[in-house]
LOSEPA-537764 format. One line per 2 residues: number of its first residue (from 1); for each residue x, y, z of C-alpha. Coordinates in steps of 0.02 Angstrom, whole numbers. Example, Ala and Ser with C-alpha at 12.3 -4.5 7.8 and 13.67 -1.06 7.14 Angstrom:
BEGIN
1) 615/-225/390 | 684/-53/357
% end
This chain:
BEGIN
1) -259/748/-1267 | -175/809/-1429
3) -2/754/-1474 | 96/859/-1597
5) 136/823/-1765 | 320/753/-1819
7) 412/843/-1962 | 516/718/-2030
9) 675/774/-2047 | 735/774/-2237
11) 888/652/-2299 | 1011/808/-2345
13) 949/886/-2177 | 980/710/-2087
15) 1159/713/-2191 | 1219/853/-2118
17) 1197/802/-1946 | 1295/648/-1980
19) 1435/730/-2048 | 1444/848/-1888
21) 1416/697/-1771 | 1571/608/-1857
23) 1679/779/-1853 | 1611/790/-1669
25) 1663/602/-1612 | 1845/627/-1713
27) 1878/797/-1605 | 1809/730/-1422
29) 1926/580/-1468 | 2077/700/-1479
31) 2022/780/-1317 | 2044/608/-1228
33) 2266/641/-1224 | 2370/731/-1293
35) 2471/574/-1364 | 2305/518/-1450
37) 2294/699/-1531 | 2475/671/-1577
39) 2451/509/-1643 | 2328/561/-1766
41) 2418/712/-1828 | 2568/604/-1880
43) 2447/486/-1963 | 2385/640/-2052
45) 2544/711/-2099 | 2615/522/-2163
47) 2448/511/-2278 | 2463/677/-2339
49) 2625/643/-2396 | 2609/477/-2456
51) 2450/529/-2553 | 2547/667/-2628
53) 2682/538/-2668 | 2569/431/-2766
55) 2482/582/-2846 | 2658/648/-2923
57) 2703/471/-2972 | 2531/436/-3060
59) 2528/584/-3164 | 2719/552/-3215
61) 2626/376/-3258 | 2525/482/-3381
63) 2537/415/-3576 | 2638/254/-3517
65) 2594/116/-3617 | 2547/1/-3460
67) 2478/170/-3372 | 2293/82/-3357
69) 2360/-112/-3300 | 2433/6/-3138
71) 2296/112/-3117 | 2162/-7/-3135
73) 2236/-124/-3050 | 2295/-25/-2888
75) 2093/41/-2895 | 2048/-156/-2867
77) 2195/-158/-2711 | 2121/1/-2647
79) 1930/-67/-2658 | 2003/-248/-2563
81) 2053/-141/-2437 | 1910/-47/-2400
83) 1839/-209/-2389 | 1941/-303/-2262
85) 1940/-129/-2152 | 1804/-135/-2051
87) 1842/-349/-1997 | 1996/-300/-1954
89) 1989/-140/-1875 | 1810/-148/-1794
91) 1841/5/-1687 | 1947/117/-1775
93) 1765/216/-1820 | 1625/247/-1682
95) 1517/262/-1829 | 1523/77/-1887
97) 1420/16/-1774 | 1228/34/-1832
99) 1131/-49/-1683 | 1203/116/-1595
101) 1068/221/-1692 | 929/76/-1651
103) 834/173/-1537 | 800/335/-1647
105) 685/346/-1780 | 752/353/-1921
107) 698/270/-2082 | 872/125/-2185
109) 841/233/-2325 | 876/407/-2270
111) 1009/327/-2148 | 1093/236/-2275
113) 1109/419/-2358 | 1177/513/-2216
115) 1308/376/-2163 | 1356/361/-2341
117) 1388/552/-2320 | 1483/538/-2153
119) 1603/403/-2202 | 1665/503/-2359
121) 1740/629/-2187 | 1907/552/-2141
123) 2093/508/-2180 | 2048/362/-2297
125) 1913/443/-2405 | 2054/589/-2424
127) 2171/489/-2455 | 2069/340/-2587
129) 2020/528/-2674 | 2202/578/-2717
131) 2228/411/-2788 | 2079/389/-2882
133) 2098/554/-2950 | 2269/515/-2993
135) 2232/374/-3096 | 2082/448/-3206
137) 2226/579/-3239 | 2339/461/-3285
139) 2230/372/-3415 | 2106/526/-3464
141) 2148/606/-3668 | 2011/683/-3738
143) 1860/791/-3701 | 1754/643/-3678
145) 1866/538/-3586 | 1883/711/-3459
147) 1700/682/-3441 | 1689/493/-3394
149) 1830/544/-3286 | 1714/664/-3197
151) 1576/542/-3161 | 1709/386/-3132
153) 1799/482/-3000 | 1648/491/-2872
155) 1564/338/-2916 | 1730/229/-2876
157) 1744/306/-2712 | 1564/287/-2660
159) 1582/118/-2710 | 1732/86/-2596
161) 1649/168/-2470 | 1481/72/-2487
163) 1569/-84/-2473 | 1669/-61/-2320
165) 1495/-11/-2246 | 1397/-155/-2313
167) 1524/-282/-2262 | 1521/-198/-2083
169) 1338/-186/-2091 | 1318/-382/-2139
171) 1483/-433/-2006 | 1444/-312/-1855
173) 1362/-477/-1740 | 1527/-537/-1792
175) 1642/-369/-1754 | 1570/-337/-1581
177) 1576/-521/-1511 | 1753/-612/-1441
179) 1787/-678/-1607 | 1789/-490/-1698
181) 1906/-427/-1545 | 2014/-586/-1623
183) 1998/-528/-1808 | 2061/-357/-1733
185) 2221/-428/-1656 | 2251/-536/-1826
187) 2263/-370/-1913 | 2444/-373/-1898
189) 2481/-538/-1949 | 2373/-503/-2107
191) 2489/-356/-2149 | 2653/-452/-2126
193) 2581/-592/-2252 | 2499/-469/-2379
195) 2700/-384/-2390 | 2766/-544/-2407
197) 2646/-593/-2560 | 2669/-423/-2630
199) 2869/-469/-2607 | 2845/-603/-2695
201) 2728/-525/-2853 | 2859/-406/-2864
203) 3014/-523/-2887 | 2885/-619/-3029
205) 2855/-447/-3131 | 3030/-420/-3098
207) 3080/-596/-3195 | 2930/-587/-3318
209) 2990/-440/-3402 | 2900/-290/-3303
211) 2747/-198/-3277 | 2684/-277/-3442
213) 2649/-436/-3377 | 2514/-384/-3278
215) 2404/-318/-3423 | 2319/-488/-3446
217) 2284/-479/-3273 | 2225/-289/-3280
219) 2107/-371/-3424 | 2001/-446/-3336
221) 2004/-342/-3167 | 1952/-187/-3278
223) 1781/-276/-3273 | 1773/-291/-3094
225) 1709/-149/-3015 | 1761/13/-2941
227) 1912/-49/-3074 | 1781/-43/-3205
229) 1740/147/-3177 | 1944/207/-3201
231) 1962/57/-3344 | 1815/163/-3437
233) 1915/311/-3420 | 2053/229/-3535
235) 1907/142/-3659 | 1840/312/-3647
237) 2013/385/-3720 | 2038/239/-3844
239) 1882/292/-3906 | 1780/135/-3860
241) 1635/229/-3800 | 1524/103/-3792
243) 1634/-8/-3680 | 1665/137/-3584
245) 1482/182/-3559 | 1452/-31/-3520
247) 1605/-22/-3370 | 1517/154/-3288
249) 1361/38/-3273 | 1434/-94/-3191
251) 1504/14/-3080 | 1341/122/-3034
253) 1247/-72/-3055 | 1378/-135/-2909
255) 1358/43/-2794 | 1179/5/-2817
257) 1163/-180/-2745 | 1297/-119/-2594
259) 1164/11/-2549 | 1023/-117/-2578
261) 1127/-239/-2484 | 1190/-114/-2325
263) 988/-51/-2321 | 936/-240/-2311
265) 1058/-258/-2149 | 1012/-113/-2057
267) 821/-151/-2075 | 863/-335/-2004
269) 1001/-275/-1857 | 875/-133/-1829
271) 716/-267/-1811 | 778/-428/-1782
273) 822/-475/-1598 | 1029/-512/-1548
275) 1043/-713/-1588 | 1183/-713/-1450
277) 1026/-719/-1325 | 1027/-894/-1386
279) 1173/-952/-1335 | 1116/-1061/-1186
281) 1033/-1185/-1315 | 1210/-1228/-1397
283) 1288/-1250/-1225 | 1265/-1453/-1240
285) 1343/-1460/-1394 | 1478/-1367/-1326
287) 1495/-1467/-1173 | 1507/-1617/-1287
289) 1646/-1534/-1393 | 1734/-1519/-1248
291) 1697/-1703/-1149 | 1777/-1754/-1338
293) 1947/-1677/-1332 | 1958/-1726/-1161
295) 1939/-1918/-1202 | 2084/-1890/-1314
297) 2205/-1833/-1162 | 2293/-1930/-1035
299) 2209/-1950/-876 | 2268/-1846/-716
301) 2356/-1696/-692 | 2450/-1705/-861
303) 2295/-1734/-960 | 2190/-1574/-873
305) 2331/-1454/-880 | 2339/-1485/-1105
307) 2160/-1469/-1099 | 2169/-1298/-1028
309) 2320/-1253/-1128 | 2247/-1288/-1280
311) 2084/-1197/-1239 | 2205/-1046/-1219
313) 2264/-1077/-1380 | 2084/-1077/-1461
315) 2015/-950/-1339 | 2123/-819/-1268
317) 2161/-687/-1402 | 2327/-656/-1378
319) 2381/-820/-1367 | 2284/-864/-1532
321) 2361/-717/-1625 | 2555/-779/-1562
323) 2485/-944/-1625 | 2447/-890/-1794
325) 2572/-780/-1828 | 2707/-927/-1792
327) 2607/-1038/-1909 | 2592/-927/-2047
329) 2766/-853/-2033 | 2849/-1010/-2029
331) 2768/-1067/-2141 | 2802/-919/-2287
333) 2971/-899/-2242 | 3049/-1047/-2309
335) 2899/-1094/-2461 | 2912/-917/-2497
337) 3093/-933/-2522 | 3093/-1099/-2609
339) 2977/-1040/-2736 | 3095/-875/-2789
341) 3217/-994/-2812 | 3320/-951/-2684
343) 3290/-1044/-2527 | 3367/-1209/-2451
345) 3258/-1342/-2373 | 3365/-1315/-2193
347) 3254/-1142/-2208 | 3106/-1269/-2158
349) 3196/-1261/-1979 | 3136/-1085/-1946
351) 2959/-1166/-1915 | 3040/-1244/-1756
353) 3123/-1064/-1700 | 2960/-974/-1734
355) 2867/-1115/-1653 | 2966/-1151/-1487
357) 2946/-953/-1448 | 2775/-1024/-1380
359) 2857/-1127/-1250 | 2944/-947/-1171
361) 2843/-856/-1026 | 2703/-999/-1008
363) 2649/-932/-836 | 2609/-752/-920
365) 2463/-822/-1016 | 2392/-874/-860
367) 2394/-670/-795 | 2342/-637/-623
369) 2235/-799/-614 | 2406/-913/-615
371) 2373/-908/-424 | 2260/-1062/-457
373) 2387/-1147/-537 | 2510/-1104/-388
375) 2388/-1170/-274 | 2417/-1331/-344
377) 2613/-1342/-362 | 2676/-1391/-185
379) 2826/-1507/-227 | 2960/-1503/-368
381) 2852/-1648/-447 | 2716/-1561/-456
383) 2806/-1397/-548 | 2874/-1530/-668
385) 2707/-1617/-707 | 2639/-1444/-726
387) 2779/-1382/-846 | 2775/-1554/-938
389) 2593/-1563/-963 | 2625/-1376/-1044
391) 2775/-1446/-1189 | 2661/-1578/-1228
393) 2503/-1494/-1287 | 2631/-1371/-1381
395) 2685/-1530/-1463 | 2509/-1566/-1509
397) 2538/-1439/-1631 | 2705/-1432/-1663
399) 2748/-1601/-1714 | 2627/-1610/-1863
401) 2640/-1435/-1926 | 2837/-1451/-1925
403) 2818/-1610/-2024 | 2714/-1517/-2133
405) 2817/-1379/-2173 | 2969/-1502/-2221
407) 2878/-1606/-2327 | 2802/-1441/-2428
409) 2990/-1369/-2431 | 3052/-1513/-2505
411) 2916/-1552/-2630 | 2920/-1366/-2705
413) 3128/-1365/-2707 | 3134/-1548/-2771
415) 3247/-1633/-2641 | 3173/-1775/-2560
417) 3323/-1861/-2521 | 3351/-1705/-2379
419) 3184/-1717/-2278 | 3208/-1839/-2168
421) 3386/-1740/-2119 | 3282/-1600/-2107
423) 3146/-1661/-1997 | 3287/-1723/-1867
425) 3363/-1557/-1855 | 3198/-1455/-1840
427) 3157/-1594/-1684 | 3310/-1548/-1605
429) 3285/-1371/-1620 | 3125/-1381/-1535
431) 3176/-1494/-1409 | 3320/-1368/-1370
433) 3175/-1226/-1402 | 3067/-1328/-1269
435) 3211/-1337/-1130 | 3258/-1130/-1158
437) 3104/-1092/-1133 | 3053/-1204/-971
439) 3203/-1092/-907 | 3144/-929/-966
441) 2963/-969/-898 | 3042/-992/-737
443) 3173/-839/-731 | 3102/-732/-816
445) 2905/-702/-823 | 2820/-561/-867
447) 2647/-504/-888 | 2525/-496/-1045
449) 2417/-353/-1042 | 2255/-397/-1082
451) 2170/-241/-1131 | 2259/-185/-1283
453) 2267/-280/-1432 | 2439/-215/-1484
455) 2535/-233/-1327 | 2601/-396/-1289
457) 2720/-344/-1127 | 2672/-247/-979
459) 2745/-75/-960 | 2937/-93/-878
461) 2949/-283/-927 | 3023/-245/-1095
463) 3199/-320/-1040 | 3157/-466/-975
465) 3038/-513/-1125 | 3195/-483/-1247
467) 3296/-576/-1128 | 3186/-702/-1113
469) 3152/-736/-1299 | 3319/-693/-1395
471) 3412/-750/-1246 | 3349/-926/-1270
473) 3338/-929/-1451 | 3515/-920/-1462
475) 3542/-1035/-1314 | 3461/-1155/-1421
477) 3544/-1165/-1577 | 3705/-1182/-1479
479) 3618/-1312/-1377 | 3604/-1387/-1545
481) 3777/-1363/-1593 | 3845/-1541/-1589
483) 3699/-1614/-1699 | 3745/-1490/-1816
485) 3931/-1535/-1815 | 3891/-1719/-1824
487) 3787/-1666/-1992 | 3920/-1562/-2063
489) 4060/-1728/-2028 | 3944/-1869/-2108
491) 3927/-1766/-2249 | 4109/-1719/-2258
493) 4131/-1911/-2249 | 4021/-1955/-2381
495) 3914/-2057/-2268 | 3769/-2096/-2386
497) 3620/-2127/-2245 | 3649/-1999/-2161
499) 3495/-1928/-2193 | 3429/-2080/-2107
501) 3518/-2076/-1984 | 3492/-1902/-1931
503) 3297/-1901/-1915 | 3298/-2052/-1756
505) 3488/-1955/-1676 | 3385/-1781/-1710
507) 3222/-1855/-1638 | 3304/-1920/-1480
509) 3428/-1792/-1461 | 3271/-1662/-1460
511) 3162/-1759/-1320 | 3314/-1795/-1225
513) 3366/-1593/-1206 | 3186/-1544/-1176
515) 3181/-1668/-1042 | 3325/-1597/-960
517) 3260/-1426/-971 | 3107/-1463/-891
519) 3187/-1557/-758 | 3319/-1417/-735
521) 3152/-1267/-759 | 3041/-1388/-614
523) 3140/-1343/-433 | 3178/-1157/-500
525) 2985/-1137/-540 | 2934/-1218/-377
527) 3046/-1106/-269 | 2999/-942/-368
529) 2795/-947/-345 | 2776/-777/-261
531) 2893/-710/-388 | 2805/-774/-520
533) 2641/-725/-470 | 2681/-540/-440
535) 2762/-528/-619 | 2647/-588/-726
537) 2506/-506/-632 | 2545/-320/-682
539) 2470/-321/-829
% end
């Protein structure tokens, strides 16, 4: 029996296919609707135009003195975020995925070469192209300098390109298991924070003078590659060949360890059996880390229904992005603030606003499985146990964190003498926060859709989630009205603890609201099962 001979098929050859398979997966995902097709035409319209934007306002940058701090230092932004792509948007490209290709047989080094090839086809290659180019413009003067230019341009892109595949290649265990689908619905908190820290750089430039306090900065970045291959440009045109030759070869030294580094993971995903088949010899540890926290609850009803809350916290995706996007933001708001300069410590009560938003629609966490926890309501005590048990593993959290962010706002503005003043008015809020949102768990549910990553209300729900949320936000800070008039008269009055005094009446006056508002949410929430049920289930 003869068996015929296999022409291997060459790495330009093998390329080529790639490139058509990625042009081929981009059009049969515009076939899928017309609104995805639509979708991706305004993205392609917005880049164009931004990229044209930057283009024009890069070669205005052209013989600035600070032309290469910007320019080398937007390369290094543009290379971070080629980097942080692929954890945070796992499935924005089919193509990502290597163990997808595991069963043909193909060689890391000519497949290395042909995805290498097909991930230079897409919006963000086009777009990292105008700028790049932009910026060797911007800094290139000379004959030589137009040659390093020529050489920088495509190593910096292949670099950026290498590295979002390497770190995919190295993180793809990571990007297709529960935790990556977590990264994924982080994305957007990441964006909020990265505006607010470039806020913030801005406002420093702003009071250091301008763009020229970034060149020591832009110093030592222009050593860093891709940054290295545009800061040769401007050696290059200084006439410091030699540096320029020495920051091309870091460059072409770092494209060469991303390809040695992205071959090294595809050989081992490609050879190396999944280590999630594992998993059943970690389940004791597991079931230890969980007999733990459960030793630290109360016994009962009260003590099984925090457990299971804060599992949703750690757990359940969407409830571990609202989570950290509360954190963080109230967090930044008022340090952010206090380090410009401008803020007040009372900003450190917004960490009790964005925190008590947890407390509103408790049951739609739950989705359609909140029948079990109907199932086990069948009095008004039991509704209140069950909406108690709820507050208090939200104060787990809350209580600490909120204590936290106080103490940090009052450290970085100076004013000690305010915090505990502070800390009484933030426990109020969230006591008043608490009681709202008892309430709006009971009047107004709604459901969580569970598979998208971006919606966070079920379609025709809309009203009753702003209802819910901005309807008890403000019903809480006029809750809190009369602590706050009590603080305005003892300072009117001179009353010199009354920063004292404020953090036990603040304290009490908190617990004592919330406990009202549970008591008040308990018979509504008992009488409303059914109703509850079929609203949160239509997601």
């Amino acid at each position: 029996m003869s068996t015929a001979a296999v022409t291997p098929v060459s790495t330009a050859a093998l390329t080529g296919i790639f490139v058509r398979l990625k042009l081929s997966l981009l059009r049969n995902g515009l076939r899928q609707s017309s609104g995805r097709t639509a979708a991706f035409v305004a993205s392609l319209v917005m880049t164009l135009l931004l990229a044209a934007g930057q283009l024009i306002g890069l070669v205005v940058l052209r013989g600035n003195a600070h032309a290469e701090s910007v320019v080398v230092l937007l390369t290094a932004v543009l290379a971070l975020g080629w980097a942080v792509m692929p954890l945070f948007f796992p499935s924005g490209d089919e193509t990502l995925d290597p163990t997808r290709l595991v069963m043909l047989p193909l060689r890391p080094h000519p497949l290395v070469v042909a995805l290498l090839g097909s991930s230079l086809v897409g919006i963000g290659p086009l777009f990292s192209l105008c700028l790049v180019v932009g910026s060797a413009f911007a800094l290139a003067h000379g004959a030589f300098a137009l040659v390093v230019a020529v050489v920088a341009v495509p190593l910096t892109l292949l670099v950026c390109v290498a590295l979002a595949r390497a770190v995919a290649a190295g993180n793809i265990r990571l990007l297709t298991s529960r935790k990556g689908r977590d990264l994924a619905v982080l994305s957007g908190l990441v964006i909020a924070i990265g505006f607010q820290v470039v806020n913030f750089a801005a406002q420093r430039i702003g009071a250091a003078g301008g763009v020229g306090a970034l060149d020591p900065v832009a110093e030592i970045v222009q050593w860093v590659p891709p940054a290295s291959a545009i800061g040769a440009v401007g050696a290059a045109s200084e006439g410091s060949y030699g540096v320029a030759l020495a920051q091309l070869a870091l460059s072409a030294g770092a494209l060469y360890a991303l390809l040695w580094s992205w071959q090294r993971s595809l050989t081992k995903l490609m050879t190396a059996p999944d280590g999630s088949t594992l998993a059943a010899a970690t389940e004791p540890s597991r079931k230890e880390s969980v007999s733990g926290l459960q030793r630290l609850l109360p016994e009962g009803r009260t003590g099984t229904v925090m457990h299971r809350s804060l599992r949703y916290v750690w757990r359940d995706p969407k409830t571990k992005a609202a989570w950290v996007t509360s954190l963080a933001i109230g967090l930044i708001v008022p340090l952010f603030n206090a380090l410009q300069g401008t803020g007040s410590i009372y900003l450190a009560c917004f960490a009790a606003w964005m925190l008590g938003i947890q407390m509103y629609n408790q049951f739609g966490q739950d989705t359609s499985a909140f029948w079990m926890v109907a199932l086990t309501i069948s009095s008004t005590q039991d509704a209140y146990d069950e909406l108690r048990a709820r507050a208090l593993a939200l104060l787990v959290i809350m209580l600490p964190y909120m204590a936290l962010v106080s103490t940090a706002t009052a450290a970085v503005l100076g004013e000690w003498q305010g915090l505990p003043e502070v800390m009484g008015l933030s426990f109020a809020l969230l006591g008043a926060m608490l009681a709202t949102g008892a309430l709006a768990s009971a009047r107004f549910p709604y459901s969580i859709p569970q598979d998208s990553a971006y919606k966070n209300v079920a379609p025709g729900q809309g009203g009753l989630a702003w209802i819910s949320i901005f309807g008890g936000m403000i019903s809480a800070v006029l809750m809190c009205a009369p602590l706050i008039a009590l603080t305005i008269w003892l300072h009117a009055s001179d009353f010199e603890s009354a920063p004292w005094l404020m953090l036990p009446v603040g304290t009490a006056y908190g617990a004592l609201v919330a406990w009202a508002g549970v008591r008040l949410a308990a018979p509504q929430t008992a009488r409303r099962l059914p109703e509850i049920l079929t609203a949160v289930s239509k997601g």
